[in-house]
Steps between C-alpha positions, in 0.01 A plus 500: 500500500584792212818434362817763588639707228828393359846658523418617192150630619652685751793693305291583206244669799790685674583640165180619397418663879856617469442669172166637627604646833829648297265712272273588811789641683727654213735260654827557247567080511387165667567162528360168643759308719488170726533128498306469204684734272830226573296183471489424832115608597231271622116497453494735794734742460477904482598753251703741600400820220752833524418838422797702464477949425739766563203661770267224581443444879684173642228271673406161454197322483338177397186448293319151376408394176243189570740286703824693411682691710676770351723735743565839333807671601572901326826629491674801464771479176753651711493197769540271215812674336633534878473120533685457182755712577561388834481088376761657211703706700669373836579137509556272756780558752586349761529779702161597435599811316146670408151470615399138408156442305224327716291216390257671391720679267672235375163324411380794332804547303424121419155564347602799310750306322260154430179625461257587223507847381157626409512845429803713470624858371869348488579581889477081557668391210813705559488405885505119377751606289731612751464202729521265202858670415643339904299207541733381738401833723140366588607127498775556758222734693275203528809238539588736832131483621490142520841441575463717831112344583666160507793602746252636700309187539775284489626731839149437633541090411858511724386698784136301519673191470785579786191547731416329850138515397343177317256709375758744287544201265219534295613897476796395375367254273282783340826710469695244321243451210461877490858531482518214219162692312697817514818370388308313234366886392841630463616215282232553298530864467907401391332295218298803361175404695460829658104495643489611818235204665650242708215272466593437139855398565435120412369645151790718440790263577308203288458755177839682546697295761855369395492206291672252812312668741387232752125659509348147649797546757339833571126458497599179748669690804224787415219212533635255782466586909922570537356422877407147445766345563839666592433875559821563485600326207120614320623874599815501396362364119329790404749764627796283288294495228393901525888534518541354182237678318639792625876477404410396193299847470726700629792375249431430183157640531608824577740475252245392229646188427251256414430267793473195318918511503473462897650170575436401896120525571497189714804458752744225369680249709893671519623643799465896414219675636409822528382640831130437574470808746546798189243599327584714144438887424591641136600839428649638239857518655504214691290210650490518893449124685295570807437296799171516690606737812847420413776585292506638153782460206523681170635329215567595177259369275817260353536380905096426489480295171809287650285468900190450316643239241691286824160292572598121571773540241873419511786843490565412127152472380425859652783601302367312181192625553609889534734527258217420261287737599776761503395592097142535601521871636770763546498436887624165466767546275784499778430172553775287393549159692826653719181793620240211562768326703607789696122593584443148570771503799376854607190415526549210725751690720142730530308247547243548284581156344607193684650112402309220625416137389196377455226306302312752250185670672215621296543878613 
């Protein structure tokens, strides 16, 4: 059997058909992009080559080189400085102020800013440039994408779950693990992992995963049938755990705080808990707690960091907790222990978090 070309194989070919195909088609600039370029490819994987000129003709094709496929997208410079500008410009609101980028988008705005320039008249490099100046733009982009997959599965999980039908289990087991992957995703993009592939989440969190991030805890309720023994119980794991992943994304990851400062990643044994029915959104003025077909809160981010940080913990370790965080980013810096208290006690009057006894659970 003939060997398969390296990683290395492969992105020293996309740059040399990308240099080739630039000069064929007085491109202005091009670049190679994909898992490879972020040292996550496999033996198998494509190169993605782009051709970017102020006239060329957007279309995309793929080509092979031996066994390598190479897909060949051409783009227009203006729909590349309109991405910028819109990933630049907005924000994220929660009342949806502004067209919101697509997928698609978001990806490509991804591989603009990782990949491997090949040829360039200065139009990439002062695109880059831009997005490098708000890093936290793209980041939060792909924070929101994953944040809002995973509700959306997690919503599926509930509803499948609720069902008369036997049958809807194994739905709902396929929603819970896609709304762990997808949770998984956004934590990874709040560590700086941006790339866009959810099959290389397990790759991302163990190269740029918080340092106490239980990652075996993870790949377990990923791996295991939550069916096997109590659905209910199996169901409700990877939704908790989702939750987690989440909160912690959409607080001090949105904030930029490093997430190896997040303290609660496993629910402790004390009496406060917060609500397992809400599922996290970030924006830039607020984080909104939605329930699947349900109600919906918004909290300021100070309110969020104090719900997220009440997992299996006691009122005055919350407010330990907290008020050390509250130097970690200007939206936390209200947060003196009389404010934790006080959004302790509102928060329960909500709801959203609850006091109950109990031996610790491995959620």
């Amino acid at each position: 059997m003939t060997a398969l070309p390296s990683i290395r194989d492969r992105v020293r070919l996309g740059r040399s058909i990308a240099s080739r195909l630039a000069a064929s088609t007085d491109a202005d600039a091009s670049f190679v992009a994909g898992s490879s370029l972020v040292g996550l490819g496999s033996a198998t994987s494509d190169i993605d080559v782009y051709l970017v000129g102020s006239s060329v003709h957007e279309e995309r094709r793929q080509m092979f080189a031996d066994t390598i496929r190479v897909d060949v997208q051409q783009l227009r410079l203006g729909t590349l400085r309109s991405l910028v500008d819109r990933v630049l410009d907005p924000g994220l609101r929660s009342d949806h102020a502004g067209p919101p980028l697509s997928d698609r988008e978001v990806a490509l705005a991804v591989r603009l800013c990782t990949g491997d320039v090949v040829t360039d008249s200065g139009t990439l490099a002062a695109l880059r440039e831009r997005l490098d100046e708000h890093p936290e733009r793209l980041a939060r982009l792909v924070m929101n994408h994953g944040m809002l997959a995973a509700f959306f599965a997690a919503e599926d999980c509930v509803g499948l779950r609720r069902s008369d039908d036997p049958n809807d289990l194994d739905a709902a087991a396929l929603a819970g693990r896609r709304a762990l992957l997808c949770a998984g995703k956004a934590l990874a993009a709040a560590c700086g992992d941006l790339y866009f592939g959810e099959k290389w989440v397990w790759r991302q969190l163990a190269r740029s995963g918080p340092e106490d991030f239980p990652f075996a805890h993870f790949q377990r309720l990923l791996r295991e049938d939550p069916l096997a023994d109590d659905p209910r119980s199996g169901l409700a794991a990877l939704t908790a755990f989702a939750q987690t992943c989440l909160i912690a994304t959409a607080t001090l990851g949105w904030q930029g705080v490093d997430l190896s400062h997040w303290p609660v990643w496993r629910r402790g044994s004390e009496p406060l808990r917060r609500s397992p029915h809400y599922f996290p959104r970030a924006y830039d003025d607020m984080v909104t707690l939605v329930e699947p077909a349900g109600r919906h809160f918004r909290l300021p981010h100070d309110a969020a960091l104090v719900w997220g940080l009440s997992h299996g913990l006691g009122p005055e370790a919350v407010v330990e907790h907290a008020s050390a965080l509250s130097t970690r980013a200007p939206g936390y810096a209200a947060l003196t222990a009389k404010r934790c208290r006080r959004l302790v006690t509102e928060l329960r009057k909500a709801g959203l978090l609850t006091e109950q006894s109990g031996q610790r659970e491995a959620l």
